[in-house]
C-alpha positions in Angstrom: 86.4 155.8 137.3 89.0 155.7 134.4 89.2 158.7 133.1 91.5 157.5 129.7 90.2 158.8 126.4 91.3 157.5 123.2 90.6 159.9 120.6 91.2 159.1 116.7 91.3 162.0 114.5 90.8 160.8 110.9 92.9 161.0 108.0 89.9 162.2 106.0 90.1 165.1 108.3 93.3 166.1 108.5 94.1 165.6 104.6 92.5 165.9 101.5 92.4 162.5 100.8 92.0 162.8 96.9 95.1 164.4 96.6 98.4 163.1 97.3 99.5 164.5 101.0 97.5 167.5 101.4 97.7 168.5 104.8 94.7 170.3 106.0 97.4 172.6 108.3 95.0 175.1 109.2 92.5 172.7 110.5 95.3 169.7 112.4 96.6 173.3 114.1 92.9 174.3 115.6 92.6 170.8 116.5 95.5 170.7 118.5 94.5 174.1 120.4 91.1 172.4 121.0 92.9 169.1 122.9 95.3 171.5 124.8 92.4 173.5 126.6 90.3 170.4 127.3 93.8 169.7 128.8 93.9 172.7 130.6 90.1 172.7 131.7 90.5 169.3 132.8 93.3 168.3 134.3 92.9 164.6 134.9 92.2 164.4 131.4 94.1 161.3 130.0 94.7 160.8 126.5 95.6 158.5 124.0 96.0 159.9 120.5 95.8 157.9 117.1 95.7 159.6 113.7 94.7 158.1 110.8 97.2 157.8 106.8 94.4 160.2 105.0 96.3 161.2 101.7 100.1 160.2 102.8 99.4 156.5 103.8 96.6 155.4 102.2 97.6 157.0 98.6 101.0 154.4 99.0 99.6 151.6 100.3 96.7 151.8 97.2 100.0 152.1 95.1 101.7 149.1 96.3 99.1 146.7 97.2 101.0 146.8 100.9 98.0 145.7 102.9 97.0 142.2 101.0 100.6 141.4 101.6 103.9 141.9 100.6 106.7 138.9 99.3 109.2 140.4 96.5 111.6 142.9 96.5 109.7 145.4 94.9 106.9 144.9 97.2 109.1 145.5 100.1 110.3 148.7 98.2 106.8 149.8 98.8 106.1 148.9 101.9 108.9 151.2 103.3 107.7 154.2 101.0 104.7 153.3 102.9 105.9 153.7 106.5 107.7 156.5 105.3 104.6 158.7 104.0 102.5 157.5 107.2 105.8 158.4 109.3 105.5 162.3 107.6 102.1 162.7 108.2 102.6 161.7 112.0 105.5 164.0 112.3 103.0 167.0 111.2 100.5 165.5 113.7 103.4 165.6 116.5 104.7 169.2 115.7 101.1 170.7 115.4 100.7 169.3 119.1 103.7 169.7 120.1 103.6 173.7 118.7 99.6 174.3 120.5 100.7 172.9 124.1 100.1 169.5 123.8 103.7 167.8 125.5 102.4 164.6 122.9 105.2 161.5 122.2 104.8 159.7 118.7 105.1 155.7 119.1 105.3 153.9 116.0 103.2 150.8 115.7 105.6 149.3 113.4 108.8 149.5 115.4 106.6 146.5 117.9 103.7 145.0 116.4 103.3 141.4 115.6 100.7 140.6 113.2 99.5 137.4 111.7 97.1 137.5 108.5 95.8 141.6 109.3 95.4 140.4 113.3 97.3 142.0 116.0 98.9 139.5 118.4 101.1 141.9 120.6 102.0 145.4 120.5 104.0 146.7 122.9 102.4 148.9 125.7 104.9 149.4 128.5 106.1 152.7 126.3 102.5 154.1 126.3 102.0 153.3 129.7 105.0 155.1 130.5 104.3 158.2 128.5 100.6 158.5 130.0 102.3 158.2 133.7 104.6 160.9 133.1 101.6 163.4 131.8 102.5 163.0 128.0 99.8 162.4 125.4 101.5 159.3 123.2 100.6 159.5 119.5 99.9 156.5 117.3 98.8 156.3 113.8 97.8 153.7 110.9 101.3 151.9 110.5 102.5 149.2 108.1 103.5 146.1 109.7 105.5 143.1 109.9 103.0 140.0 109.2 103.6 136.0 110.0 101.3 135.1 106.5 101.5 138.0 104.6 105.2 139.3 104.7 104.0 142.6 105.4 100.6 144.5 106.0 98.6 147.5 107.0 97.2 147.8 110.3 94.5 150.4 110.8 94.2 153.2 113.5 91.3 151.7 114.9 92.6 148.1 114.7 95.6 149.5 116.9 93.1 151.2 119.1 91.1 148.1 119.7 94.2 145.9 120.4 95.1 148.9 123.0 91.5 149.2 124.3 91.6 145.9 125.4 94.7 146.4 127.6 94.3 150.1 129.0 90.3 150.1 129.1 89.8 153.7 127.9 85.9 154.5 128.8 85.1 156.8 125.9 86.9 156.4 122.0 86.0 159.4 120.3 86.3 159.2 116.7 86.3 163.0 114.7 85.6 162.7 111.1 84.7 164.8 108.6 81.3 164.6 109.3 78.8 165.3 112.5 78.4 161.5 112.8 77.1 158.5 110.9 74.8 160.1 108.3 71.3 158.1 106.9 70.3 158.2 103.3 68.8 161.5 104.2 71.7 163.1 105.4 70.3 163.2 108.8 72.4 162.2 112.0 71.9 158.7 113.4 72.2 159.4 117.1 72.4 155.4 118.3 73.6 152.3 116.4 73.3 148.7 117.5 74.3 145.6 116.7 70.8 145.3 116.2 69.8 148.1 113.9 72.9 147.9 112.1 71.8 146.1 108.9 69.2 149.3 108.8 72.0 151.6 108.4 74.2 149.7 106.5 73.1 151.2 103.2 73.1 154.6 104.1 77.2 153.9 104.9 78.5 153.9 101.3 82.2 154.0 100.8 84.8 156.5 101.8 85.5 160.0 99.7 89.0 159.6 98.3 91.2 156.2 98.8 91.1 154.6 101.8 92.9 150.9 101.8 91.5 149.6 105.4 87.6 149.8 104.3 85.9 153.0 104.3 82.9 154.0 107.0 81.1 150.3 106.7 84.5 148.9 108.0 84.8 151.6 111.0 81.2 150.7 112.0 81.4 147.4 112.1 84.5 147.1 113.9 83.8 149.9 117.0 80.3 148.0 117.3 82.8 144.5 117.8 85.1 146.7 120.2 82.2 147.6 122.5 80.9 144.2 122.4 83.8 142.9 124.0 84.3 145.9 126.1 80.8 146.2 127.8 82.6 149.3 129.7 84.0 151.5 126.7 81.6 154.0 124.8 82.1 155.1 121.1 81.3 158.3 119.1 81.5 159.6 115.8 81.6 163.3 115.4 83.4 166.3 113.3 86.3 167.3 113.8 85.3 170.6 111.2 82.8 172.3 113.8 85.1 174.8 116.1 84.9 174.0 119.2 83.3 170.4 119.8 86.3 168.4 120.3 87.3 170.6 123.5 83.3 170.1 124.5 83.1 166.0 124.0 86.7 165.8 125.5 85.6 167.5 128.7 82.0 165.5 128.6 82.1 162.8 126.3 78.5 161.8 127.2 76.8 165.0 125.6 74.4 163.9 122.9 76.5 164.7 119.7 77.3 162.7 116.7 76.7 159.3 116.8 77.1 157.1 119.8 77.7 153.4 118.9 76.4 150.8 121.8 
């Protein structure tokens, strides 16, 4: 069995994403402590990390209209301020990891991607590859990116993980939120959603707290339920990343009935 995990902790989560970079320090640093004793209590355990802008990236990128495209000089201007706030809030990511156990390696989508009109066509993996061989826990993150049509772009966390799902064929993607999982217009947990019973939920989705360029929770959805379809093998859940303690728990048993399981 493959035991890869790709776990995406979101921006939402580790910023206050209606201010302008608010680290959540307290909460990235128990986060951290959590992945390094699933580490510890399983040690096959492999991971693949991916963080989300939250309040650094996303904040910039609403700024500088980076993600519809980029063509003058101004434009460019931005689209480096851009990488550089996502670039700071990975570096926190990195150190937090780094400073609770976790030997983790950031690799910056930008420095390979190749994008054409918002699509990944390559991204390099023989670096991540590496890193998980030699026991490290590599570290992406929502990146701007050189684009064929547009100039330049955004690409998303989960657009990155999907391109890399395809190649390494993690069995579980564990997204952690803010929230314990896709909520209905109740505020009750959806355990399951399908393509099928998708348009049943998709009014309860809303839009995102804060700003958030790549599409809010209708956008997530919609694009892990297109990532399972083409990877009949690869489970996905939605959980928080607030309660103590459940991120150790679903990285040690990602099958235990919490959150929101997309099929």
């Amino acid at each position: 069995m493959n035991d890869l995990i790709f776990l995406k902790l979101g921006g939402s989560l580790l910023t206050d994403k209606t201010q302008t970079e608010a680290l959540r320090g307290d909460v990235l640093a128990r986060l951290a402590a959590e992945i390094a004793a699933a580490r510890a209590a399983a040690p096959g355990l492999r991971l693949v990390l991916g963080h989300g802008s939250g309040s650094f990236g996303h904040v910039a990128a609403a700024r500088h209209g980076t993600r519809q495209g980029v063509k003058n000089a101004e434009q460019w201007r931005g689209f480096a301020a851009v990488s550089d706030a996502a670039s700071r809030l990975n570096r926190h990511v990195v150190g937090a990891l780094l400073a609770g156990g976790v030997p983790a390696i950031s690799l910056q989508p930008s420095a390979s991607a190749q994008v054409a009109d918002g699509r990944i066509s390559q991204l390099a993996l023989e670096p991540l590859a590496a890193a998980l061989a030699a026991g490290l826990v590599p570290v992406v993150f929502g990146d701007v990116a050189f684009d064929s049509v547009r100039g330049g772009t955004i690409i998303s966390t989960e657009e990155i993980m999907d391109y890399l799902a395809h190649a390494l064929q993690p069995r579980w993607l564990l997204l952690a939120g803010e929230t314990a999982g896709v909520l209905d217009q109740d505020g009750q947990i959806i355990p399951t959603i399908t393509r099928a019973t998708l348009p049943d939920v998709l009014p309860a989705l809303g839009g995102s707290r804060g700003i958030d360029v790549t599409g809010g929770m209708i956008a997530k959805v919609t694009a892990m339920l297109d990532l399972a379809d083409a990877r009949p093998g690869l489970a996905v859940r939605i959980f928080s990343g607030l309660e103590p303690g459940l991120l150790t728990r679903l990285l040690i048993d990602p099958a235990l009935p919490l959150g929101t399981r997309l099929a």
